[in-house]
C-alpha positions as MATLAB code, in Angstrom:
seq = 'XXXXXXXXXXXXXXXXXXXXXXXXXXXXXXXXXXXXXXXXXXXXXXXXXXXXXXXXXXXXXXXXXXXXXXXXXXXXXXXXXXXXXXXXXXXXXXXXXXXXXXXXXXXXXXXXXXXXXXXXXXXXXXXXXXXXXXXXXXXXXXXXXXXXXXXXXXXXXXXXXXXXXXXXXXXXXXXXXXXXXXXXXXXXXXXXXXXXXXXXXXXXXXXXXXXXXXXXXXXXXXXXXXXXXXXXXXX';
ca = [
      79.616  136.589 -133.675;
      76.623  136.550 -136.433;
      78.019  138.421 -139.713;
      74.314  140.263 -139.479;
      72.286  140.303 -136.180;
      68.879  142.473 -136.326;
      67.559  143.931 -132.989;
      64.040  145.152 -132.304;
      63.852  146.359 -136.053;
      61.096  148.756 -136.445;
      60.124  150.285 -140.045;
      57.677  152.953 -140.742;
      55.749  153.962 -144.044;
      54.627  156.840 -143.245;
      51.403  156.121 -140.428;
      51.632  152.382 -141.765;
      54.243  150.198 -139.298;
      55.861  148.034 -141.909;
      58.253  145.990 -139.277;
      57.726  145.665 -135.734;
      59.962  144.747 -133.279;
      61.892  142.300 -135.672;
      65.119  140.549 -134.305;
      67.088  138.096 -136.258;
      70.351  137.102 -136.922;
      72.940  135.288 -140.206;
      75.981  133.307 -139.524;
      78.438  133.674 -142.077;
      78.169  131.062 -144.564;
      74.477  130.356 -143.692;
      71.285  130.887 -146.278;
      68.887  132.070 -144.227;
      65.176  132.471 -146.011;
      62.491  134.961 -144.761;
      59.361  133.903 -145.989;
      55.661  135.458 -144.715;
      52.622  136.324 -146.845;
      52.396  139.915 -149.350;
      52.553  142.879 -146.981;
      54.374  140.610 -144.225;
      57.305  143.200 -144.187;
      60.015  140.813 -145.867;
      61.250  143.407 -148.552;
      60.713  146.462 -146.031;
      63.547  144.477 -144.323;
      65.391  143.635 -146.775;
      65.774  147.549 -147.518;
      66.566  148.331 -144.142;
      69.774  146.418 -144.034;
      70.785  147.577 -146.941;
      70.008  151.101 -145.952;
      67.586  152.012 -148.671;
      64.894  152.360 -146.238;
      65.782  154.146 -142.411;
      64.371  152.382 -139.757;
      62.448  154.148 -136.809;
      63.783  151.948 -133.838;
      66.306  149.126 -133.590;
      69.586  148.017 -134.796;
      71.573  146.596 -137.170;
      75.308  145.616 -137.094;
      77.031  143.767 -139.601;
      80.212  142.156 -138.258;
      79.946  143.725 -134.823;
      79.657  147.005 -136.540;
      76.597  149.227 -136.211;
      74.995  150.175 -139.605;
      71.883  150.866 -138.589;
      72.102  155.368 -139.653;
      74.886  155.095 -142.568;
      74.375  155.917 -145.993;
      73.434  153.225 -148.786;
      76.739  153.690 -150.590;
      78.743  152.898 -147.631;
      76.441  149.964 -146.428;
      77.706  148.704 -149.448;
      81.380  149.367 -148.904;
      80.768  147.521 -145.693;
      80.168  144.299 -147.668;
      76.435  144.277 -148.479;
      74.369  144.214 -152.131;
      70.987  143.716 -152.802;
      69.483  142.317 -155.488;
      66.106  143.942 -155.881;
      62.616  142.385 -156.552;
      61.790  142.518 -159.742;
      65.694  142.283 -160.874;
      65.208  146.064 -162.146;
      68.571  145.776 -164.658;
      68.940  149.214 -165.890;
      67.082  148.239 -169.341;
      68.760  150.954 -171.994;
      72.525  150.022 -170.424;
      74.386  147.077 -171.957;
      74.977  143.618 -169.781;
      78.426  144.981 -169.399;
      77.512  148.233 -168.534;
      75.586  146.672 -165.451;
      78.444  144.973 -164.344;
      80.443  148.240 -164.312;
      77.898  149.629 -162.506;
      77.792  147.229 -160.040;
      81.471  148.048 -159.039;
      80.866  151.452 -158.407;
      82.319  151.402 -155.067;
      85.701  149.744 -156.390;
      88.460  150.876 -158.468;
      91.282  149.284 -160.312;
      92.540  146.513 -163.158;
      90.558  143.795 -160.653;
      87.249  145.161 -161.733;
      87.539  143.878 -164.979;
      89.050  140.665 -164.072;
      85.497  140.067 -161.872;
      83.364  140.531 -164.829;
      85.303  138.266 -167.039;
      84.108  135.533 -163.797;
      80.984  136.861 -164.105;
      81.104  135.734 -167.514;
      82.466  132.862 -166.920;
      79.737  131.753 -163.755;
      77.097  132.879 -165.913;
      77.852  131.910 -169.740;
      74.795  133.833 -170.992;
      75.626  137.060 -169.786;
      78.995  136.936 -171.693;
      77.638  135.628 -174.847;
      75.034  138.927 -174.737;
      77.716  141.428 -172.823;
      76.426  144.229 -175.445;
      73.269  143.389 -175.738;
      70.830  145.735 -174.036;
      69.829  144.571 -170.328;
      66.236  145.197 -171.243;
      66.069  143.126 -174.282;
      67.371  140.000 -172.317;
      65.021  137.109 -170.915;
      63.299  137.558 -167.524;
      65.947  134.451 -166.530;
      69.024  136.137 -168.188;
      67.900  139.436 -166.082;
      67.916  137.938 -163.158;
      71.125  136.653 -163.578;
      72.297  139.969 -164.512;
      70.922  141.199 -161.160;
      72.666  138.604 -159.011;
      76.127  138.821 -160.862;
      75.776  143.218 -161.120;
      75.228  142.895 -157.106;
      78.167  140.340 -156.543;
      79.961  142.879 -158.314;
      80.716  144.530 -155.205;
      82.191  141.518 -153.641;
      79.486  141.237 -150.835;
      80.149  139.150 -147.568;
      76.417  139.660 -147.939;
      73.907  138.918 -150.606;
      70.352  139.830 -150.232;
      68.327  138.311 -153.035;
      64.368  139.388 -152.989;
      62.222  137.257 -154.927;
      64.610  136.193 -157.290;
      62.309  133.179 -158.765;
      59.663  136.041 -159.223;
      57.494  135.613 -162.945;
      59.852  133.244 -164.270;
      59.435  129.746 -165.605;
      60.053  126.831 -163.281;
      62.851  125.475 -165.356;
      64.756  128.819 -165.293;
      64.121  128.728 -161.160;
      65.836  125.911 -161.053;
      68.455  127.287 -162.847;
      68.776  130.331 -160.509;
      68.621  128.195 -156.930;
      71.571  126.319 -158.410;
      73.483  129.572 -158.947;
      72.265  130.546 -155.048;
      73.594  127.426 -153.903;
      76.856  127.438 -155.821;
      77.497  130.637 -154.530;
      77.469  130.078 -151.665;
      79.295  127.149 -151.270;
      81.739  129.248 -152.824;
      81.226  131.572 -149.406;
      79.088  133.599 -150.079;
      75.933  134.586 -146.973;
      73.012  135.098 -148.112;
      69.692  136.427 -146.328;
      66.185  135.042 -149.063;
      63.370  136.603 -149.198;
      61.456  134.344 -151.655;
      57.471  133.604 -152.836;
      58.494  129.674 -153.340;
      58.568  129.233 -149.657;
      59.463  125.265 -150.269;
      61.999  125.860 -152.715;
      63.851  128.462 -150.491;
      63.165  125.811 -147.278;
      64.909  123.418 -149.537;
      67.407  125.454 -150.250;
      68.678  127.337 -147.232;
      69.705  126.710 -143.441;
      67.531  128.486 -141.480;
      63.979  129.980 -141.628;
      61.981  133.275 -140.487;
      58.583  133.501 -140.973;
      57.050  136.737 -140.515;
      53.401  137.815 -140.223;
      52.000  141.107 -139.951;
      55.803  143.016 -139.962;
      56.522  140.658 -136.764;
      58.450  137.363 -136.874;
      56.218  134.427 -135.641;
      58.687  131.486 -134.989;
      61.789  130.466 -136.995;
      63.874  127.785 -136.927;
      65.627  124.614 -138.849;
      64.419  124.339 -142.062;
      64.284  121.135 -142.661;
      62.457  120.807 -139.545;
      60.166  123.636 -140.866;
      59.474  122.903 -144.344;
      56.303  120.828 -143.566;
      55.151  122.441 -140.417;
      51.326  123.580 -140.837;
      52.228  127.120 -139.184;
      54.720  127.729 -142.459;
      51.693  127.057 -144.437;
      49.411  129.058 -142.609;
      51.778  132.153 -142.351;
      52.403  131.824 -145.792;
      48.689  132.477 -147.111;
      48.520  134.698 -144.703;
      44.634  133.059 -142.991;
];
């Protein structure tokens, strides 16, 4: 059984159809990367599993479980955390402060002991745990978005655009941390502009055009395919 399986997704903005008809699925363990040119639907998605947008038709079920009309809060008590595009760290909160936030849905001693491995996975974050979130790096905030969302101790991890406005060295940087994670277990469904890079760096691939996925497949089978390319500037 996938740990996330899509069916016929439909998402509406208002008159605008966002997603159309999507279907997809994630094996635990797997990264799986949607890629797709601006306006292809990929966040719209994104939000939909996590329950931050409701869909108009479709389904989605997370370990054989249909999630498709619950709340945000418990989509996230179910095992999933997002973190956002454009990292959006609360900015006048501390680093530590995020983290606590992060945990919302969780009680007990054990929180602590997480953010204490957050510090330890991501050294920068503990050496600024007072600092304000909005005074950090774009880099250091993205970090901060990743570890606030693994806070929740996801069997899920959506990451949107998490190499978004920063330097290539500090992308690097952060598709390590993807990568270590989850090696470490963690699933993970990518929605990322580096369509190479996330090819490189993930099991399978969706590409969507239009709110509709086009083909999908391997890949390293797809990473030099002409019809990634062409998706992907959307002409």
């Amino acid at each position: 059984m996938p740990l996330l399986e899509i069916e016929n997704l439909s998402v509406n903005y208002g008159a605008i159809q966002a997603v159309r008809g999507l279907s997809l699925h994630v094996e635990e363990g797997e990264i799986v990367t949607l890629i797709g040119a601006n306006g292809a639907g990929k966040t719209t998605t994104l939000r939909a599993v996590s329950r931050l947008q409701r869909p108009a038709a479709g389904r989605i079920v997370l370990a054989g479980r249909d999630i498709t009309r619950i709340p945000a809060d418990e989509a996230v008590r179910s095992g999933i955390a997002q973190s956002p595009e454009g990292r959006q760290v609360l900015a006048r909160q501390s680093v530590q402060d995020n983290l606590e936030l992060g945990a919302y849905t969780r009680r007990g001693p054990q929180v602590k002991a997480d953010i204490y491995e957050m510090y330890e996975r991501f050294p920068r974050l503990g050496e600024r745990k007072d600092q304000l979130a909005g005074t950090l790096s774009g880099g250091e905030q993205q970090m901060l978005a990743i570890a606030r969302a693994l806070m929740s101790r996801p069997r899920l991890l959506l990451l949107d655009e998490p190499s978004l406005g920063l330097a290539p060295i500090i992308v690097r940087e952060i598709f390590t941390i993807i990568r270590e994670l989850n090696e470490q277990g963690v699933t993970i469904l990518l929605v990322e502009q580096n369509a190479k890079l996330a090819m490189n760096s993930s099991n399978r691939t969706y590409v969507l055009e239009a709110g509709q996925m086009t083909f999908g497949g391997d890949s390293a089978q797809l990473v030099n395919d002409e019809r990634v390319l062409h998706a992907y500037l959307g002409g």
